[in-house]
ZAMARGU-4260 file (C-alpha; in steps of 0.2 Angstrom, whole numbers, plus 5000, padded with zeros to 4 digits):
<rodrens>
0) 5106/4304/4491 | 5106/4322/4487 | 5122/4332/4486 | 5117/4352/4488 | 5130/4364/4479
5) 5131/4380/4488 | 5127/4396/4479 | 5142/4408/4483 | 5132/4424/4472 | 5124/4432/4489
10) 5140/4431/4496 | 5149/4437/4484 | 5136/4453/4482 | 5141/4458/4499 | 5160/4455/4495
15) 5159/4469/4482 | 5146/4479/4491 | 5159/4479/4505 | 5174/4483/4495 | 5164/4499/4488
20) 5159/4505/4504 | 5172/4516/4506 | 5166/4528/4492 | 5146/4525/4500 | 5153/4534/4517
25) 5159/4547/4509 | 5144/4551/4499 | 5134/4550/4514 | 5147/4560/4524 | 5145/4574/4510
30) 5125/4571/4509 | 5126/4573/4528 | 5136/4591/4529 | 5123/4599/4514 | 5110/4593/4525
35) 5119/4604/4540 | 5121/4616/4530 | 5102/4618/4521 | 5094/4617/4540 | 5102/4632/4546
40) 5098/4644/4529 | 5080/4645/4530 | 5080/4664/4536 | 5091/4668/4524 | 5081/4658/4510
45) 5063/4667/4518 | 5070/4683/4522 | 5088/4691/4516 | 5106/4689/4523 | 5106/4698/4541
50) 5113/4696/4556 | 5102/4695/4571 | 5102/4696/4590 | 5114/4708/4602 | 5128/4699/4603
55) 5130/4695/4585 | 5128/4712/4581 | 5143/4718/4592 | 5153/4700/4585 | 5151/4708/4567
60) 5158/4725/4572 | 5174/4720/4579 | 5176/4709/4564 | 5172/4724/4550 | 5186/4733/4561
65) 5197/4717/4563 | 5195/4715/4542 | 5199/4734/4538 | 5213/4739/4551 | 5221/4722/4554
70) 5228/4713/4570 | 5238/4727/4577 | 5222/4738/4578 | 5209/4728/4584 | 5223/4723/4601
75) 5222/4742/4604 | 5206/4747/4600 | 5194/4758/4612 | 5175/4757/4606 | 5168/4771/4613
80) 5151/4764/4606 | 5152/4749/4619 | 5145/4748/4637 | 5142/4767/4632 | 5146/4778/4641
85) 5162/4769/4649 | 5169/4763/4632 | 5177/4746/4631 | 5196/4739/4626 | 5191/4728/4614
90) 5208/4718/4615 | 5208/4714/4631 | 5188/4709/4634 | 5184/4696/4622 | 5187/4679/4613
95) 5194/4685/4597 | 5192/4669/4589 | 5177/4670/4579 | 5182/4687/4573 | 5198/4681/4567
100) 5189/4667/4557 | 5181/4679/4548 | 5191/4689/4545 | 5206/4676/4539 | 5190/4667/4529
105) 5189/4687/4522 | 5207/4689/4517 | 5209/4673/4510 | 5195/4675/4497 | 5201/4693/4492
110) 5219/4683/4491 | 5213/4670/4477 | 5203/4686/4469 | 5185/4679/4475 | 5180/4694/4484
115) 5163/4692/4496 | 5155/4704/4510 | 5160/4703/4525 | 5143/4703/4530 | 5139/4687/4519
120) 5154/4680/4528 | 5148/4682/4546 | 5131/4677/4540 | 5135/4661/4533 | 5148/4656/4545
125) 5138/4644/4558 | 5132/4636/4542 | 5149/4631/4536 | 5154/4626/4554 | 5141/4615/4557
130) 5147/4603/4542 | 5162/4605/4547 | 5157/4598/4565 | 5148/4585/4557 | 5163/4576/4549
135) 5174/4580/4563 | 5160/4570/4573 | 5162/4557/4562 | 5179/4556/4562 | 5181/4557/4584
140) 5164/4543/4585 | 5174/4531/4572 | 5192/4534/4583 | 5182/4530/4599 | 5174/4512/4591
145) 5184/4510/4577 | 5165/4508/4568 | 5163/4519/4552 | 5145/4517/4553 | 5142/4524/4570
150) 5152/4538/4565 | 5140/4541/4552 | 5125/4541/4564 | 5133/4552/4575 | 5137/4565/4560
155) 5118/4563/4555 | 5110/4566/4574 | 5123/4583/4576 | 5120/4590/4560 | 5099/4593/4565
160) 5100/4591/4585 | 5089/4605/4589 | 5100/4611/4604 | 5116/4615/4591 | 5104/4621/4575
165) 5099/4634/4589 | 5116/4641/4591 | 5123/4640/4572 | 5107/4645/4559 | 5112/4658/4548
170) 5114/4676/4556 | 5118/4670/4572 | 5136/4673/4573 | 5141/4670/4590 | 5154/4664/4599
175) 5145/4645/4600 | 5145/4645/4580 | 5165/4640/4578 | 5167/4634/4595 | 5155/4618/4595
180) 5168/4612/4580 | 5185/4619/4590 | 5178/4607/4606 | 5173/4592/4594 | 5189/4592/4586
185) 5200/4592/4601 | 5192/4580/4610 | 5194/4568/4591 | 5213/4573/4591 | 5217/4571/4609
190) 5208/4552/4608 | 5218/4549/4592 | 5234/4555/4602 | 5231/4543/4616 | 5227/4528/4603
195) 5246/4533/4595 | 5256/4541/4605 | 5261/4552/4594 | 5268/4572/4599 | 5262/4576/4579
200) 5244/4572/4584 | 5247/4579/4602 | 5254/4596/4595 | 5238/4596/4583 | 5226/4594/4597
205) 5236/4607/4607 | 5233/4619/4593 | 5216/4615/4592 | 5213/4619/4609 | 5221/4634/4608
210) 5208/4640/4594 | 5195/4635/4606 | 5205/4647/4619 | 5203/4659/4606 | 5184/4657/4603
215) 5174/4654/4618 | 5174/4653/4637 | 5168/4636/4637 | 5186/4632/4635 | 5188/4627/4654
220) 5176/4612/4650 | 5190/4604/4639 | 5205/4609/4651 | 5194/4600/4666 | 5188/4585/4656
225) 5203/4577/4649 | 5214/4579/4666 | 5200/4569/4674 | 5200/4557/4660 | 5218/4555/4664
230) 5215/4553/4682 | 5201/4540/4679 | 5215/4532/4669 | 5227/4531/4683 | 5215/4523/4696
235) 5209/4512/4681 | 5226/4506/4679 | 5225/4507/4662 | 5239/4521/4659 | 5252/4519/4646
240) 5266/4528/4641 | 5256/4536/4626 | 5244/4546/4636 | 5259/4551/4645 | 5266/4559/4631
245) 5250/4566/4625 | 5245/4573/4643 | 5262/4583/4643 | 5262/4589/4627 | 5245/4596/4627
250) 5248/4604/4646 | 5261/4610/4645 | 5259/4619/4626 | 5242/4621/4631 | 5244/4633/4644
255) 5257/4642/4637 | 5248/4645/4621 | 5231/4651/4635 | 5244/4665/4637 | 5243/4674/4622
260) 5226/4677/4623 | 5223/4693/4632 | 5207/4691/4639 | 5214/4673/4649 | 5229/4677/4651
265) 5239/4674/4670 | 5221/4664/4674 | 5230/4650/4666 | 5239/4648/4681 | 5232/4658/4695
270) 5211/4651/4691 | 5206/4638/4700 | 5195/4632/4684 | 5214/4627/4679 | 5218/4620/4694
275) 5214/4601/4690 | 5226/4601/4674 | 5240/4606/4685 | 5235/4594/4698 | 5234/4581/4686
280) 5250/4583/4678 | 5260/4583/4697 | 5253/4566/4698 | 5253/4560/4685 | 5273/4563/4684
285) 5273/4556/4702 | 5264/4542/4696 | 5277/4539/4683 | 5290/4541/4695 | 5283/4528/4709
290) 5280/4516/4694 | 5298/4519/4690 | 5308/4515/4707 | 5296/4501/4710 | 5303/4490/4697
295) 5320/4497/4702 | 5323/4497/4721 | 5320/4485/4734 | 5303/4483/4741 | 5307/4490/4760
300) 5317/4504/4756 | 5303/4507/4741 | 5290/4506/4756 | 5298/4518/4765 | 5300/4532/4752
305) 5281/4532/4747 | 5277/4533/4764 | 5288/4547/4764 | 5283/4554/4747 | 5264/4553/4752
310) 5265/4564/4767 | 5276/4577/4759 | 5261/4578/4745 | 5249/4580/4755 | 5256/4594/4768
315) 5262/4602/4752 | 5247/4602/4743 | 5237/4607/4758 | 5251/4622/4761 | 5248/4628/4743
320) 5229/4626/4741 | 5227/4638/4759 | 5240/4649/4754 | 5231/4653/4737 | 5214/4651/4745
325) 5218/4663/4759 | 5230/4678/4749 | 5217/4678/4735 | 5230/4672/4722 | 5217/4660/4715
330) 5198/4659/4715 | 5182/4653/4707 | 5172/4662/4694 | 5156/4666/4696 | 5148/4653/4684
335) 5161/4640/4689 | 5154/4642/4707 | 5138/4641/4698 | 5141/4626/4694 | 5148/4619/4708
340) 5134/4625/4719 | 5118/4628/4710 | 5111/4640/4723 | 5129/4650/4723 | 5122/4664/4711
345) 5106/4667/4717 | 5114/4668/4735 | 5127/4680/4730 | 5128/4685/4712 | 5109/4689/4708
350) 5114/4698/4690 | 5120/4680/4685 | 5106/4668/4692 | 5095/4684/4682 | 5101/4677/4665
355) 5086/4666/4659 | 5101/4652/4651 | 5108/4651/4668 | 5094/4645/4674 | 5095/4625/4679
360) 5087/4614/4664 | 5071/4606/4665 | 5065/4589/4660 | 5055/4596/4645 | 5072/4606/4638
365) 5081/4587/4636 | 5069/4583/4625 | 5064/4597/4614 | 5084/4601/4613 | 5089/4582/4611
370) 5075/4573/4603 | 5071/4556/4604 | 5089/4551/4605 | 5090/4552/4625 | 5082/4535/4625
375) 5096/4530/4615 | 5108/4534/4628 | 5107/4520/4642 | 5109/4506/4628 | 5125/4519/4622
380) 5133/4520/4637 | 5132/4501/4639 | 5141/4496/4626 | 5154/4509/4631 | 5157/4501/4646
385) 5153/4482/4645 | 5158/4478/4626 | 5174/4480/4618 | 5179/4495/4630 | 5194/4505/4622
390) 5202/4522/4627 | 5190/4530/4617 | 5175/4523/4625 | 5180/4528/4643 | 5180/4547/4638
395) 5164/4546/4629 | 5158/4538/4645 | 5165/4552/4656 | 5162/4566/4642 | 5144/4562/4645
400) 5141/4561/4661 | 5150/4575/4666 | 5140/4585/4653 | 5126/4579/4659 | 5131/4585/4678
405) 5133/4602/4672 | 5117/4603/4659 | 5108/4600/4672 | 5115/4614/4682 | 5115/4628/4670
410) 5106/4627/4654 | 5116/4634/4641 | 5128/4621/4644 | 5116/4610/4633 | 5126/4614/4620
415) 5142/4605/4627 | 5127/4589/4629 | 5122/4589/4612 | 5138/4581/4603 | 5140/4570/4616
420) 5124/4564/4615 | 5125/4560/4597 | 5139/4550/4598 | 5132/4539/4611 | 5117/4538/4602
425) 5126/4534/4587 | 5134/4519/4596 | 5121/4512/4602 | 5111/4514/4587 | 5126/4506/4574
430) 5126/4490/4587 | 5106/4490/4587 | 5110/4488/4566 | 5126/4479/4565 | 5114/4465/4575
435) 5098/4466/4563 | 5111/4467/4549 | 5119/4451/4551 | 5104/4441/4555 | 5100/4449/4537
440) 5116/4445/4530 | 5113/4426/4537 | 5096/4426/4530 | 5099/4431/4511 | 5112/4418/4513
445) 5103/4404/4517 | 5089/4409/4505 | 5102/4410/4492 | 5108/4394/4496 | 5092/4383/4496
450) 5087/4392/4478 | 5102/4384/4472 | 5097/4368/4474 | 5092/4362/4458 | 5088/4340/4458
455) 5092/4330/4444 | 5091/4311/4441 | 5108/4311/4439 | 5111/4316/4456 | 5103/4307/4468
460) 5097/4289/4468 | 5080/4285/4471 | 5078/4274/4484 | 5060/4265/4483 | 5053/4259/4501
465) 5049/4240/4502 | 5033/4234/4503 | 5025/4232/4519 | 5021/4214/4520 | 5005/4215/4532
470) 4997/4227/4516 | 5002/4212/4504 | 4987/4201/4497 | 4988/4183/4499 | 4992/4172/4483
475) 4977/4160/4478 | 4982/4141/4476
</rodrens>
């Protein structure tokens, strides 16, 4: 009888392969944010360091001013050289957040005595910023799954997605070059508020959001995505006290910090794009409350106080919406209408639906911006939904459809697609390999444990077979 000793060596190589893999994903991190960065320098490499298009042009203006007179300055500051011959208040018309990067990036390096052009700053900005929203991919993928590996996909697929290459290359210092990472980021440190709990975390995604106030007008994307998340939540019932503390913070900081920036301003409050955040946080309070006397009163006179409570919503709500509606205190943008109704502009707003990225997306842009990773997406969104659902999956989920809606509507909003569409992409393709790896695994294993079998006499006993006895000649007498 043989006795097999099992070779433990294979398993023992993945132990220690295992153990280092910490220091592998930051070198791939690192490999994966020089990659984002080299894409985006070719003109620069071909040609010289230049900024290009309209906008940008004006962007790096307002920054050399910003850099030379300061803050107080650039509030107040009447370009005479703008919308000629009107003039423009520079202040009070734009999203100063791009300019102040620079120019903070600018003072700082005069502050530690490395002194660099302003123009070189501008120029390589986008560059910068897209490594930076290649590890802040990785770092919202990973809280979403809690799977380092899909984080790294998802860094990998954003750092060369055509769709966000075509917004941050080198030159093109725009408004979308610091705000892709500003919307990234908030949604990673809202998700990781949730998963806490903590006000720290919430504060930090407030913050981040006010940056992304600061830097673009896609803004409103973030203020109407996370109240829905938290009404999904609700009717879910999957809300917790942690989102509640999340949700408050981030509202109510949020909108005050929306404040300070001129060119928002009172829209905080009086647009309706706002509108769903201050929904949302009435009843979500509400819902609190309910959840709170229902454990605490008797259940008739409990009955009766929601069927009080829910008429008195509902003739207040419809007081206040008609009363805005009607005076004019609140009302849609163009583009939000836009988005709402994709034959809005072209009915009443022609000098918008003129714009060519206003225009709704074809079938052929999601795949020239996108790549093959659409066809990633239904396996991605699968495993958001039906395997191991967290938190964190459930906003992916709504994050891309959503996105989806509104890519479809307008397409310059491809570039809100394009990061979700890596991270789903980057889960589905990390459980696609976290499958083939372990039938690997299992296979070096078991190859490793029948090279280990080594016979010796002294082992086994050989057991001989008796003679069959119709095969055995007969004696002669």
């Amino acid at each position: 009888m043989i006795q097999v000793k099992q070779d433990d060596s294979v398993v023992e190589a993945f132990k220690t392969l295992r153990a280092i893999s910490p220091i592998f994903k930051i070198t791939i991190l690192a490999l994966i944010c020089f990659l984002a960065f080299a894409t985006r320098v070719f003109s620069v490499i071909r040609y010289e360091s230049i900024i290009h298009e309209f906008d940008p042009w004006f962007n790096f203006r307002s920054t050399k001013f910003l850099a030379k007179e300061g803050w107080y300055a650039f509030w107040n500051w009447y370009d005479s050289e703008s919308w000629y011959p009107l003039g423009r208040v520079i202040g009070g018309t734009v999203f100063p957040g791009i300019m102040g990067t620079a120019a903070t990036t600018k003072w700082l390096l005069d502050a530690i005595a490395l002194p660099m052009d302003i123009r070189n700053i501008c120029v390589f900005l986008a560059p910068v910023f897209s490594g930076f929203t290649a590890i802040t991919t990785f770092f919202f993928t990973k809280e979403c799954t809690n799977r380092a590996e899909a984080g790294l996909f998802a860094a990998l697929f954003i750092s060369v997605i055509p769709s966000y290459i075509s917004r941050s290359v080198a030159g093109s210092y725009d408004n979308e070059a610091v705000a892709i990472f500003a919307l990234v980021n908030t949604f990673y440190l809202w998700i990781k508020a949730c998963n806490t709990g903590s006000i720290l975390w919430a504060i930090a995604c407030t913050l981040q959001y006010f940056f992304m106030v600061a830097a673009w007008g896609g803004y409103s994307f973030i203020i109407n995505l996370i109240p829905i998340f938290v009404l999904c939540i609700i009717f879910a019932n999957k809300f917790n006290m942690k989102i509640y503390i999340a949700y408050s913070v981030f509202y109510v900081i949020g909108t005050v910090l929306a404040f300070t920036i001129p060119f928002v301003n009172f829209n905080a409050i009086k647009s309706s794009e706002h509108l769903a955040s201050h929904c949302v946080f009435f009843a979500m309070n509400a819902y609190v409350v309910v959840e709170f006397l229902r454990k605490n009163l008797p259940e008739a006179q409990f009955d009766g106080l929601i069927r009080l409570g829910k008429a008195f919503a509902v003739i207040s709500f419809t007081f206040v919406f008609l009363y805005f509606t009607i005076y004019g205190k609140t009302k849609w943008s163009g583009r939000s209408m836009s988005l709402l109704d994709p034959t809005y502009a072209r009915k009443y707003i022609p000098i918008i639906a003129s714009v060519s990225e206003h225009q709704p997306t074809t079938w052929a842009n999601y795949f020239f911006d996108c790549g093959y990773l659409i066809f990633f997406l239904p396996v991605g969104y699968y495993y958001c939904l039906c395997k191991d659902v967290t938190l964190g999956k459930i906003f992916v989920a709504i994050y891309g459809v959503l996105a989806t809606y509104f890519s479809c509507v307008m397409i310059r909003l491809m570039l809100t697609l394009a990061p979700i569409v890596c991270v789903i992409a980057g889960i589905a393709l990390s459980e696609i390999m976290n499958q083939a790896g372990d039938s690997i695994r299992q296979a070096f294993i078991d190859t490793g444990s029948q090279a280990a079998v080594k016979p010796d006499d002294s082992e086994f006993q050989r057991i001989e077979k008796p003679e069959d006895p119709k095969k055995t000649t007969p004696v002669k007498k």
